[in-house]
Backbone as CSV, one residue per row, in Angstrom:
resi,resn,N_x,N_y,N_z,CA_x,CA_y,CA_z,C_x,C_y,C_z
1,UNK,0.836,-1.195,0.000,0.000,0.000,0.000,0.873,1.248,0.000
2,UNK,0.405,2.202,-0.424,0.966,3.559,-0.706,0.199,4.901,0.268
3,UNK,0.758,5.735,0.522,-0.034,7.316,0.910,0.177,8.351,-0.821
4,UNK,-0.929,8.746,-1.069,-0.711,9.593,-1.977,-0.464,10.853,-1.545
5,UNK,0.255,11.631,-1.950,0.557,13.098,-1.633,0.714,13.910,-2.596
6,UNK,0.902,15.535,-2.397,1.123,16.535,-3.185,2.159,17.178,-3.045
7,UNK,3.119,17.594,-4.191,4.636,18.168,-4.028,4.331,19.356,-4.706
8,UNK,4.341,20.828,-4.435,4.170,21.381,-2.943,2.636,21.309,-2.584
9,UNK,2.073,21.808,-1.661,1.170,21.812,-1.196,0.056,22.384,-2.173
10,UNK,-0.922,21.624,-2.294,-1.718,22.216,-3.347,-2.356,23.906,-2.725
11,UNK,-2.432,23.863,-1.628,-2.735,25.450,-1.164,-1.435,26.649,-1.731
12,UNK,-0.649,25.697,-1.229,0.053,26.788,-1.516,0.494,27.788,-3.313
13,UNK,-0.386,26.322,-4.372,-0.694,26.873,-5.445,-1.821,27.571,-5.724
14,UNK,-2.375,27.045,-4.899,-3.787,27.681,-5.365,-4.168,29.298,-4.486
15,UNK,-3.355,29.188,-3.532,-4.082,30.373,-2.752,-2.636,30.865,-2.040
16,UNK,-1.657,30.036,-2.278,0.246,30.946,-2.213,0.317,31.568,-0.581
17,UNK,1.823,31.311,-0.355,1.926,32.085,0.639,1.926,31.104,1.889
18,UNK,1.092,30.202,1.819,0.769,29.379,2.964,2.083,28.717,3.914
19,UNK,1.851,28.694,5.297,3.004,27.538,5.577,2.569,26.660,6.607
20,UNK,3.410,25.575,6.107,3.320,24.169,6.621,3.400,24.094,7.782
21,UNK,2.925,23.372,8.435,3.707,22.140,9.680,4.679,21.552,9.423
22,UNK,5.087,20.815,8.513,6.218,20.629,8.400,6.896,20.411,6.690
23,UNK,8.341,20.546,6.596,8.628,20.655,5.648,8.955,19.284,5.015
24,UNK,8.898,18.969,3.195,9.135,17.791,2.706,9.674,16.689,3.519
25,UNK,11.009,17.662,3.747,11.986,16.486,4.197,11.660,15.853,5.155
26,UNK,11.045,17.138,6.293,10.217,16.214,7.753,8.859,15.332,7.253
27,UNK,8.379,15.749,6.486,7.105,14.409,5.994,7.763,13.292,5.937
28,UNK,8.908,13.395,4.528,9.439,12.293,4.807,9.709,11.507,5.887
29,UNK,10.650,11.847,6.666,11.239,11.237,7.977,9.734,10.312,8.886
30,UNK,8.861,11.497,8.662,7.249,11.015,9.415,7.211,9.494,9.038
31,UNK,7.551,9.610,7.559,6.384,8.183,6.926,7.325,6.841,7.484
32,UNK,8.370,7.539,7.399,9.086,6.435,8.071,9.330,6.104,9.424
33,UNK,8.878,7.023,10.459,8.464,6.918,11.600,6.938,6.151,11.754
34,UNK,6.479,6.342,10.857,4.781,5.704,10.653,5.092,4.553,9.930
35,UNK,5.867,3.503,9.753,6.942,2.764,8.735,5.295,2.447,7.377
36,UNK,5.206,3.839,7.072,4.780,3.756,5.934,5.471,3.279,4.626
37,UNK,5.577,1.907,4.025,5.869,1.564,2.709,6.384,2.047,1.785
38,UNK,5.336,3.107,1.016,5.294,3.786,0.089,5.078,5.013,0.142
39,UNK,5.531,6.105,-0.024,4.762,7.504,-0.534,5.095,7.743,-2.144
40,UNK,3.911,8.258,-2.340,3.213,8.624,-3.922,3.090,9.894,-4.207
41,UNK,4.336,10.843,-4.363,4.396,12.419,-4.882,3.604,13.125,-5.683
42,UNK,2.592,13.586,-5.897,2.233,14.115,-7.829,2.813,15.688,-6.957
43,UNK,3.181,15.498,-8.437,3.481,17.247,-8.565,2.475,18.056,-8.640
44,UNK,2.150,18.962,-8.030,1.201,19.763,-7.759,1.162,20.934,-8.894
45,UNK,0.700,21.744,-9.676,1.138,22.839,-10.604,-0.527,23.149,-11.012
46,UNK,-0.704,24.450,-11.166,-1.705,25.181,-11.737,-2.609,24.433,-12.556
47,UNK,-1.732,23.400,-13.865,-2.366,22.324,-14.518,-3.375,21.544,-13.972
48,UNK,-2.460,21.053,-12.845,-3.334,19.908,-12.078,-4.336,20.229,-11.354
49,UNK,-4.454,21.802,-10.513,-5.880,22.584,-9.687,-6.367,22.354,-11.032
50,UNK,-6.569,22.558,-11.989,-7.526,22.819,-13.147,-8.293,21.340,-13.637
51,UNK,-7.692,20.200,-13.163,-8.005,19.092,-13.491,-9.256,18.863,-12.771
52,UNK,-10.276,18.226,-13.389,-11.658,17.953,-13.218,-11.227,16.815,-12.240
53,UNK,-12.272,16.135,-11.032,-12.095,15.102,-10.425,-12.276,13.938,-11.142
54,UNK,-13.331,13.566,-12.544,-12.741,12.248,-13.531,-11.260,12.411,-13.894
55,UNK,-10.664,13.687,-14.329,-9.260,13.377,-14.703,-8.236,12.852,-13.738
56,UNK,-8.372,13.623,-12.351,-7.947,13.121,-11.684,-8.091,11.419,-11.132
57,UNK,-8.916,11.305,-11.022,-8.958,9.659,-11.314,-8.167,8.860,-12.366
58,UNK,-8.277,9.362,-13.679,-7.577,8.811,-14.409,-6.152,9.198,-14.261
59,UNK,-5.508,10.314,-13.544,-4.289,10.447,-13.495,-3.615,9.335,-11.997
60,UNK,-4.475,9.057,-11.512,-4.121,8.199,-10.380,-3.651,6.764,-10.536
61,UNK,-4.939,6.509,-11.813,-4.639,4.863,-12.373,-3.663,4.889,-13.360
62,UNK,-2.838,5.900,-13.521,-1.664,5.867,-14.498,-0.116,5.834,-13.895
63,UNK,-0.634,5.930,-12.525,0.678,6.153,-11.576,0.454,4.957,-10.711
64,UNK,-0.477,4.292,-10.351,-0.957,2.956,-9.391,-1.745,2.059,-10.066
65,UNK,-1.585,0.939,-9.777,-2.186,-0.437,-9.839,-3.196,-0.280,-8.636
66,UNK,-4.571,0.252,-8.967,-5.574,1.184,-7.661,-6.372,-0.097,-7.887
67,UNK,-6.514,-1.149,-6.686,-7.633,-1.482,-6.175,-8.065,-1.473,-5.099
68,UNK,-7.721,-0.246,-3.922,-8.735,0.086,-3.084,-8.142,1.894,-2.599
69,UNK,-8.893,2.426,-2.057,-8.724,3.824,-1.754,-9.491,3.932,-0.115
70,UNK,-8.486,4.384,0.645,-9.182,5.129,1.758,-9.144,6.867,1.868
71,UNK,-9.956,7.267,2.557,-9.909,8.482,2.539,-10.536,9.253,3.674
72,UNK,-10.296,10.677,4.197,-10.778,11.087,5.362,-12.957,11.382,4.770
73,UNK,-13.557,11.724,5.857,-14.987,11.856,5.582,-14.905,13.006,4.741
74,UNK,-14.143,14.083,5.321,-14.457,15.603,4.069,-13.383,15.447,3.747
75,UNK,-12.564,14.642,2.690,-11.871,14.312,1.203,-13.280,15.296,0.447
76,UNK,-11.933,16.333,-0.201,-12.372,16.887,-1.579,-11.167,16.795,-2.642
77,UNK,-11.565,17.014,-3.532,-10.352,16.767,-5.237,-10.708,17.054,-6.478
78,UNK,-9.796,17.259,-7.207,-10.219,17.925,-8.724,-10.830,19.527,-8.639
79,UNK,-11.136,19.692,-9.644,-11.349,21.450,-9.801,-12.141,21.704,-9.034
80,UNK,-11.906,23.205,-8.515,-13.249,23.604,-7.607,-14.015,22.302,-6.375
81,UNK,-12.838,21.713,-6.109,-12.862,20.862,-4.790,-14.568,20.260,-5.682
82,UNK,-14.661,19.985,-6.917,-15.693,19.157,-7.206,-15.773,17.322,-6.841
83,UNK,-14.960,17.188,-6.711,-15.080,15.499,-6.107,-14.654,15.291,-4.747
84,UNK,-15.900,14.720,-4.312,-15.708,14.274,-2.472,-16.033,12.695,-2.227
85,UNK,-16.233,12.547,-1.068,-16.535,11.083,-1.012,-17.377,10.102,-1.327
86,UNK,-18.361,10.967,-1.698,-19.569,10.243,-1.802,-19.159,10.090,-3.509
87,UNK,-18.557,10.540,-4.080,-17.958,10.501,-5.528,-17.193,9.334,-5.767
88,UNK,-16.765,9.444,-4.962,-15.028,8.352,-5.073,-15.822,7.158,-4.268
89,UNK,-16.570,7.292,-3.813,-17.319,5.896,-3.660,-17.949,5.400,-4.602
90,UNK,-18.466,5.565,-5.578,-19.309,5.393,-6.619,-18.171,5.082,-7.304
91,UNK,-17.276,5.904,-7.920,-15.838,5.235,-8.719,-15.582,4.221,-8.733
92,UNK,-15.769,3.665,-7.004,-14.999,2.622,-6.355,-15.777,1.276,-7.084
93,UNK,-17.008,1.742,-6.257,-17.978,0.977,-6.844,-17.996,-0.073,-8.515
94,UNK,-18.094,1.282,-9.137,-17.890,0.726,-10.487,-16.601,-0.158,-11.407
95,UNK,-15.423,0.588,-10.686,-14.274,0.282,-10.549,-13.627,-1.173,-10.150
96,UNK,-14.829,-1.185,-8.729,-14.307,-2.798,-8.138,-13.562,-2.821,-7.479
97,UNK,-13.368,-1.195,-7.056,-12.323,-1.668,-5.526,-12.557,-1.350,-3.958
98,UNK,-11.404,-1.667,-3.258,-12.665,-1.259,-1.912,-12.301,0.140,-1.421
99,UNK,-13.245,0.307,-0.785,-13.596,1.908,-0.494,-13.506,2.019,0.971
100,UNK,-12.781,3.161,1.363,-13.100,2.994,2.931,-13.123,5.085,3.365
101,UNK,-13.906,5.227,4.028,-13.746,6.759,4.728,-13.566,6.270,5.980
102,UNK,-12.467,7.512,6.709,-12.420,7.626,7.834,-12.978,8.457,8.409
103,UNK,-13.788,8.226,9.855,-14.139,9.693,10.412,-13.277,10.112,11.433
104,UNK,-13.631,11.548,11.007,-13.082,12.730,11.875,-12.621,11.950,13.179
105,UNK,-11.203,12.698,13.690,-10.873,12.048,15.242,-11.029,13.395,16.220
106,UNK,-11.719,12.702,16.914,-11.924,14.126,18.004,-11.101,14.256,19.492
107,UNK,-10.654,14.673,19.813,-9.496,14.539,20.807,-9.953,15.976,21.688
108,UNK,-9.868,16.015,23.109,-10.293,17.166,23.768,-10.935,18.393,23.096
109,UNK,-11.898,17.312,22.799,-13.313,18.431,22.084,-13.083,18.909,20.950
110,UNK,-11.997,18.875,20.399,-11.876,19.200,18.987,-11.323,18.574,18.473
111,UNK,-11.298,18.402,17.045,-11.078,17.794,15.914,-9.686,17.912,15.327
112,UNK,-9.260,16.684,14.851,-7.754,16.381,14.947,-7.454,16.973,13.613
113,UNK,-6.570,17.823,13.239,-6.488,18.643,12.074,-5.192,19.604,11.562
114,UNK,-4.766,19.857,10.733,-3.479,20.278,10.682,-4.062,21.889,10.697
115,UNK,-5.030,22.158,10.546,-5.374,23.812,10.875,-5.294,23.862,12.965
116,UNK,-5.903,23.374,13.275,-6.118,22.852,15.220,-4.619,23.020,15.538
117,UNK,-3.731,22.180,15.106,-2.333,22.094,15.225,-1.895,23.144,15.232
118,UNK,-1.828,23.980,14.166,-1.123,25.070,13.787,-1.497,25.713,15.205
119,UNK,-2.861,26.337,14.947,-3.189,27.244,15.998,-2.580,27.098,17.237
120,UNK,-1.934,25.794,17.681,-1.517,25.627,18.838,-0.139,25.982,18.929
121,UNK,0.822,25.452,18.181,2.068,25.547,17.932,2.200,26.838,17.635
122,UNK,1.224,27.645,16.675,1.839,28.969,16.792,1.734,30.325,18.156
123,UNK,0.569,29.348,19.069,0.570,30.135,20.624,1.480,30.316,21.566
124,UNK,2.301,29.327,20.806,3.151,28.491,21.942,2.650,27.486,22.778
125,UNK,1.648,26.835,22.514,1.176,25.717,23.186,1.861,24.314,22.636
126,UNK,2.743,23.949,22.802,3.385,22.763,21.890,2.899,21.702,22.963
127,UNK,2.405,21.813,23.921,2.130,20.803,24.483,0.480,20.408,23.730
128,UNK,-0.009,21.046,24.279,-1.258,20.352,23.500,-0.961,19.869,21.963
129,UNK,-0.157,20.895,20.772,-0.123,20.515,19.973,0.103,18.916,19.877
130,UNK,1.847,18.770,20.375,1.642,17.199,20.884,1.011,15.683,21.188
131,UNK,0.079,16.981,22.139,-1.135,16.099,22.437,-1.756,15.318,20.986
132,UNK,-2.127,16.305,20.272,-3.101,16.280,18.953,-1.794,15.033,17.984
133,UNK,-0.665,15.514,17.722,0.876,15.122,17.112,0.452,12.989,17.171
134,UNK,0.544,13.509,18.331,1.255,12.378,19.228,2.654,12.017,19.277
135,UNK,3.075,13.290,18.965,4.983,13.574,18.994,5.290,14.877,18.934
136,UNK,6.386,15.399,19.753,6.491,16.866,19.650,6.455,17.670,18.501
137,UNK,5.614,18.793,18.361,6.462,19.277,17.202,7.983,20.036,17.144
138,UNK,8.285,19.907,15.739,10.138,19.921,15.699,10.171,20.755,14.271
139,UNK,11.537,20.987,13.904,12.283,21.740,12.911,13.505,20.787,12.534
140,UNK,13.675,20.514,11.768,15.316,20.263,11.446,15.791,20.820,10.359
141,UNK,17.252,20.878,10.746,17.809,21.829,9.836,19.335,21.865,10.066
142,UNK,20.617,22.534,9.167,21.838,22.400,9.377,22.257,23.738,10.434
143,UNK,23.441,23.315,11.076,23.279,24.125,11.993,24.720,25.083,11.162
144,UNK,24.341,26.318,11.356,25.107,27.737,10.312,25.894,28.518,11.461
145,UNK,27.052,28.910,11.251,27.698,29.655,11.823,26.901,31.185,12.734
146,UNK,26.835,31.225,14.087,26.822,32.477,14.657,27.156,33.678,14.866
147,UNK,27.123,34.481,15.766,28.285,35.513,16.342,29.203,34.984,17.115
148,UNK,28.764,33.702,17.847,29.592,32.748,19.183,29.563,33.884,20.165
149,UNK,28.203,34.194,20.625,28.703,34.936,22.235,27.767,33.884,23.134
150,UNK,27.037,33.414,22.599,27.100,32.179,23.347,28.248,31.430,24.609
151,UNK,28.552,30.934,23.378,30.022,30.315,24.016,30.865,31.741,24.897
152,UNK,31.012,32.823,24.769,31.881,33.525,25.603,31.006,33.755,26.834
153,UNK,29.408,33.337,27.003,28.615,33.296,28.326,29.037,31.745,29.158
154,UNK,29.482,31.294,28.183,29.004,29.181,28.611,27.948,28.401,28.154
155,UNK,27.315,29.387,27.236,26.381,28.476,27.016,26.418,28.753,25.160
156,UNK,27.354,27.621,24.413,27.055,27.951,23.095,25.811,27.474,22.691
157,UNK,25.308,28.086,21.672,24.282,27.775,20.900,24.639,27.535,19.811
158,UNK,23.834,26.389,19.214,23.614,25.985,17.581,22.610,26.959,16.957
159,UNK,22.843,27.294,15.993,22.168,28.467,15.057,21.642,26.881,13.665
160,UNK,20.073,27.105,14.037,19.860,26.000,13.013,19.261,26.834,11.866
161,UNK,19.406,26.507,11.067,18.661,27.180,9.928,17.134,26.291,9.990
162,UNK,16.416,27.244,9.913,14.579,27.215,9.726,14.378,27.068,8.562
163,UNK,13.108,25.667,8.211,12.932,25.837,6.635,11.614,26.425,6.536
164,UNK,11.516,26.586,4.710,11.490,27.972,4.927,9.875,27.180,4.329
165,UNK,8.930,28.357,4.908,7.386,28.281,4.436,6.961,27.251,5.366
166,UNK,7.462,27.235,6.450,7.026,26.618,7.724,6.414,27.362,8.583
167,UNK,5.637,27.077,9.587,4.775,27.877,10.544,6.242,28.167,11.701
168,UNK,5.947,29.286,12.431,7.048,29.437,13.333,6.267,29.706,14.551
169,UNK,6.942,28.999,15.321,5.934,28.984,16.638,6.190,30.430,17.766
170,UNK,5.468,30.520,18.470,5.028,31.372,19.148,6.687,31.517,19.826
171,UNK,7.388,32.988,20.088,8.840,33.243,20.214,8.941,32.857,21.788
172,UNK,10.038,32.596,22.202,10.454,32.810,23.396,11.056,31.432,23.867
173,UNK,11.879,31.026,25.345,12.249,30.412,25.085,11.383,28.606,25.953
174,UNK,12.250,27.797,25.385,11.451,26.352,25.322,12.428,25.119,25.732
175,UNK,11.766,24.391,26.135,12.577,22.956,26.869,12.726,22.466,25.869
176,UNK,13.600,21.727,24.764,13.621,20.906,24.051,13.993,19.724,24.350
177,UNK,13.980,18.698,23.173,14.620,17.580,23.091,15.427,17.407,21.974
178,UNK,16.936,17.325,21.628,17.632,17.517,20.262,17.875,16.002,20.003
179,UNK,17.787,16.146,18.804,17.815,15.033,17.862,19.582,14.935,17.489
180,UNK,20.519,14.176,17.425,21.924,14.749,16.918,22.106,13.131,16.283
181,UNK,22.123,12.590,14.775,22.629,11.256,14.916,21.595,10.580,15.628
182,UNK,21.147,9.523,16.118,20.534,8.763,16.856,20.893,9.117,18.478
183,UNK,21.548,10.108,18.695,21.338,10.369,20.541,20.472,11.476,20.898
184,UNK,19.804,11.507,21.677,18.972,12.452,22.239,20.253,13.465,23.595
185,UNK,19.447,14.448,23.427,20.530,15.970,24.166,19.310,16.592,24.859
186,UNK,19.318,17.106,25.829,18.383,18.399,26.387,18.781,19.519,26.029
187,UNK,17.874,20.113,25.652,18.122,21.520,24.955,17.236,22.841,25.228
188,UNK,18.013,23.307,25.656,17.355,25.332,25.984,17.553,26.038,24.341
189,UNK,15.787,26.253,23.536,16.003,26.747,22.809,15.302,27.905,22.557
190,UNK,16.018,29.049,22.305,15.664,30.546,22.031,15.053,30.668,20.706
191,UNK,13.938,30.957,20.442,13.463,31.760,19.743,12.877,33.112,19.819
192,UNK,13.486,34.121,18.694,13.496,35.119,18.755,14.416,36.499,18.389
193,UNK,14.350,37.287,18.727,15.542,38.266,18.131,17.035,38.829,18.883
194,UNK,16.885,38.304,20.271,18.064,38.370,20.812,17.907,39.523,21.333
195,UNK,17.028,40.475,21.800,17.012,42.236,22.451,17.971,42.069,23.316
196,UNK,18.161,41.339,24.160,19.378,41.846,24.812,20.929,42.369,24.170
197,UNK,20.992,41.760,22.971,22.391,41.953,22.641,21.974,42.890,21.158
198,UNK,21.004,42.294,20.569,20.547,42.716,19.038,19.512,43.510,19.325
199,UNK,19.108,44.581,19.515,18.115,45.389,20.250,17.339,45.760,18.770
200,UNK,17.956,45.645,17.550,17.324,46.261,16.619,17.398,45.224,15.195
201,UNK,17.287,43.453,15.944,17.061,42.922,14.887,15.687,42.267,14.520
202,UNK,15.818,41.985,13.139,14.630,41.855,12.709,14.122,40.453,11.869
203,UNK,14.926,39.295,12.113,15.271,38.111,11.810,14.997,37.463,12.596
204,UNK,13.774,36.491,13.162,13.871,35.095,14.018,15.312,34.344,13.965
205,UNK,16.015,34.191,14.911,16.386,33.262,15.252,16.648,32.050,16.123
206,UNK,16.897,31.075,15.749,16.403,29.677,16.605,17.393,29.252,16.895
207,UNK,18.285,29.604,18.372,19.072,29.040,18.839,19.415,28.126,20.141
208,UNK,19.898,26.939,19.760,19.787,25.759,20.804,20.722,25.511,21.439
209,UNK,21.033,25.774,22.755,21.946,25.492,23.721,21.890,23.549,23.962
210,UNK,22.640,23.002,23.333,22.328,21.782,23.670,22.981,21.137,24.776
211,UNK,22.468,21.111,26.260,23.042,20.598,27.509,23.805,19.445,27.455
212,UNK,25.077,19.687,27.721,26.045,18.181,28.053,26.814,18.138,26.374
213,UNK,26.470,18.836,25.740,27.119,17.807,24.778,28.589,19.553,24.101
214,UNK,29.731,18.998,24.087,30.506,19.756,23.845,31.116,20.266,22.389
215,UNK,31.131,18.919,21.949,31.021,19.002,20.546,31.076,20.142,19.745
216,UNK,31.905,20.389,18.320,31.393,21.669,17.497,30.008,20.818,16.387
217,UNK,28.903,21.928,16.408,27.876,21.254,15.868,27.855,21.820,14.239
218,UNK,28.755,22.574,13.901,28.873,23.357,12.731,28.977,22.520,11.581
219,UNK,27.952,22.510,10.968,27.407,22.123,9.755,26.958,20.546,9.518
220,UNK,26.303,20.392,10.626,25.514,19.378,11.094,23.992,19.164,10.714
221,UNK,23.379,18.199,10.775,21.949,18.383,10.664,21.818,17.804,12.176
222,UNK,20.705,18.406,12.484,19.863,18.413,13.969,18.641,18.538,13.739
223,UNK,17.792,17.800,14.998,16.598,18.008,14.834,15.868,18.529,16.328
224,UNK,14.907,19.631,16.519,14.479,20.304,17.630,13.292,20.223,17.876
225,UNK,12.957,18.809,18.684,11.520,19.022,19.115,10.790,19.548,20.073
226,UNK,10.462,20.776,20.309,9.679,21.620,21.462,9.003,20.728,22.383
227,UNK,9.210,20.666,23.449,8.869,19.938,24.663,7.569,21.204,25.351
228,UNK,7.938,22.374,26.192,7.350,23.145,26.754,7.988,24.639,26.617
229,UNK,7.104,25.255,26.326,7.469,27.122,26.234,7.622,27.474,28.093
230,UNK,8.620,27.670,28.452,9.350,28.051,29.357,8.988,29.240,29.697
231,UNK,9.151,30.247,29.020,8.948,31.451,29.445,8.781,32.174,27.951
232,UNK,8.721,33.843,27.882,9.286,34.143,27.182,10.497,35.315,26.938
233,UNK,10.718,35.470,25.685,11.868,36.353,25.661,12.317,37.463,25.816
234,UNK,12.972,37.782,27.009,13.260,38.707,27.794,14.247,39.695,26.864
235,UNK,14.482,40.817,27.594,15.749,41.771,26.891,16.234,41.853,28.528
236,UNK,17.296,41.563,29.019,17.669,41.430,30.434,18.837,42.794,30.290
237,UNK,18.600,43.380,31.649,19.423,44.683,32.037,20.608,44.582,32.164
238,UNK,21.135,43.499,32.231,22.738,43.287,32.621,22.943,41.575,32.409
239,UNK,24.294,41.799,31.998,24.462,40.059,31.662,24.465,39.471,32.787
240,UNK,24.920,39.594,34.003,24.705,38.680,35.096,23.398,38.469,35.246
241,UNK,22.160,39.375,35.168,20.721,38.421,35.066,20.190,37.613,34.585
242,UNK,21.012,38.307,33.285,21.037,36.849,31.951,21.437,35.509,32.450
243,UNK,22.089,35.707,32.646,23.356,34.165,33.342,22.651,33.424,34.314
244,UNK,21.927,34.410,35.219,21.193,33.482,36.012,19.823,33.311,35.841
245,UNK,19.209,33.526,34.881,18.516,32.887,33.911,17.976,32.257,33.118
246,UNK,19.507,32.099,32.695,19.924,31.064,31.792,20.038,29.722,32.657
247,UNK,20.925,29.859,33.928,21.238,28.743,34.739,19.698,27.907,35.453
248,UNK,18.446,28.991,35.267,17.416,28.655,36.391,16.614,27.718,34.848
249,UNK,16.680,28.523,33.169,16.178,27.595,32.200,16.743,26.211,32.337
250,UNK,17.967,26.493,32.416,18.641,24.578,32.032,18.162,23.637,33.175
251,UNK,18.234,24.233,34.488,17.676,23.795,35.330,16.196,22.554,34.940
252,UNK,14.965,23.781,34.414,13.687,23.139,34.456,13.725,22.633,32.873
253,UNK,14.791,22.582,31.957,14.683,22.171,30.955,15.245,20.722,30.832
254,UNK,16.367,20.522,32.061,16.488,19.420,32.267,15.163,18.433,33.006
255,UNK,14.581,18.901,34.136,13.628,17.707,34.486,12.633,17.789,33.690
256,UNK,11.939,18.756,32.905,11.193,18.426,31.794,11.921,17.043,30.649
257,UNK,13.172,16.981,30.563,13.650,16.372,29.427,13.036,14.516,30.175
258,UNK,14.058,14.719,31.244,13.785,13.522,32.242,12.352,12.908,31.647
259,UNK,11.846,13.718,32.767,10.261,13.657,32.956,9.463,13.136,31.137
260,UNK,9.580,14.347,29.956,9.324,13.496,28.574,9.897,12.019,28.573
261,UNK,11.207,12.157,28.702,12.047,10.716,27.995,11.387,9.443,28.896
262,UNK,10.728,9.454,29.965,10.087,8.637,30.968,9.220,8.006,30.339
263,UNK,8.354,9.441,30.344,7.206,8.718,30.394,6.565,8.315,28.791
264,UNK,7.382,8.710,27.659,7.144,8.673,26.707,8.309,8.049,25.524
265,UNK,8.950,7.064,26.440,10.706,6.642,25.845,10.145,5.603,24.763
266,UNK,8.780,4.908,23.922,9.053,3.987,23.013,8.989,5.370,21.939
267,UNK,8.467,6.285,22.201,7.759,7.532,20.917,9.311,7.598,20.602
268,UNK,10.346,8.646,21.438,11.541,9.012,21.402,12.092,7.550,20.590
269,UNK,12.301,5.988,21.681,12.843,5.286,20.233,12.490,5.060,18.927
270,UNK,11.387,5.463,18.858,10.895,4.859,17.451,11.276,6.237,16.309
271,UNK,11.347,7.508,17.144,11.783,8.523,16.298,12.812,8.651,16.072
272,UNK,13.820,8.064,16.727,15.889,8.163,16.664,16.036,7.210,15.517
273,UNK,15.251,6.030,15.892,15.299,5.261,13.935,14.600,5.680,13.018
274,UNK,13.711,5.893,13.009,13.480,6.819,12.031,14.011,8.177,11.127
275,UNK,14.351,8.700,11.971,15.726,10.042,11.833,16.802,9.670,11.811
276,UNK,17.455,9.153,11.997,18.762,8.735,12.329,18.989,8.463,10.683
């Protein structure tokens, strides 16, 4: 069996601008965390919004050997979102293959959904998001050279690069869990513009103090999954407040890490093979 998908997001052709939950590469990694089989790309392009839902059918049986289709209850497709389920059941029908809809999953009163998600992750609620996930949400990305004043406090940070047309979550800083290779790290990660030192920048940046590990992380891939929004981002009056600040984050960013990796250690293994 296969997942069919769209390369890029058909919203983002049709109505531009949009951003994801997560980017290609992290879908990828997903399906293989979900040890999904197969994924099935179509290229997404202006052409294809214009395609009627019979064409689309026929463009499906030209790419698959289709004898059965599942699909969510509000599945829409083809032009002007003209084909839904009750369509593609009848196809099926005639077709001869089996048909299945799923319904809606409802989880603390609302409905499980990549719009629900967003809204959460971009509050800074990554916990509930989670909840909805059933795995933190994360970023990965190579980690790019800094200013390094990090390191002249004690606490270097990895500067990961953010991909791009992704949702960015609500600023400030957060307990993580870092992904490095197949080992897990606790991580204090800043998002935001840095006012204490950069008072007049205008660039998110996402930088991860990764606890315990000494290592140079420069030009690495890493992966940052938001555990809990900690606080948020301060512009502090003097660096010694900073410092002890910083010392009181690592603090609760460590028994948060604990406390995740506990109570939730098959999710974490099944995601280090998967990523890794």
């Amino acid at each position: 069996w296969a997942v069919v998908t769209f390369s890029p997001h058909p919203d983002s052709v049709v109505r531009g601008g949009v951003f994801s939950l997560f980017s290609e590469e992290e879908r990828d990694l997903l399906a293989r965390f979900f040890n999904i089989p197969h994924i099935v790309k179509i290229q997404f392009d202006e052409a294809l919004s214009r395609t009627s839902a019979e064409g689309f059918i026929a463009l499906l049986e030209s790419l698959l050997p289709v004898t059965g289709v599942v699909v969510g209850e509000d599945f829409r497709f083809g032009r002007d979102r003209e084909g839904d389920a009750a369509y593609l059941r009848e196809v099926a029908r005639r077709k001869g293959w089996l048909f299945e809809t799923l319904d809606s999953f409802i989880l603390e009163g609302a409905k499980v959904g990549s719009s629900n998600i967003k809204k959460h992750v971009i509050s800074g609620d990554v916990e509930r998001a989670r909840n909805l996930l059933g795995y933190p949400f994360f970023f990965r990305g190579r980690v790019v050279s800094g200013d390094g004043r990090g390191r002249t406090l004690g606490f270097p940070t990895a500067n990961v690069e953010y991909p791009e047309k992704k949702i960015l979550p609500q600023g400030g800083v957060y307990a993580a869990s870092v992904l490095i290779g197949n080992e897990w790290w606790p991580g204090a990660l800043n998002i935001g513009f840095n006012p204490t030192f950069l008072p007049y920048a205008e660039k998110t940046r996402f930088e991860t103090y990764v606890i315990d590990l000494n290592d140079s992380l420069y030009g690495r891939t890493m992966t940052v999954f938001l555990e809990s929004l900690l606080r948020p981002e301060i512009k502090f009056e003097s660096r010694d407040s900073l410092l002890h600040q910083m010392q009181l984050d690592v603090l609760r960013v460590r028994d948060c890490f604990r406390e995740k990796h506990a109570r939730h250690g098959d999710v974490y293994c099944h995601l280090s093979k998967a990523f890794s």
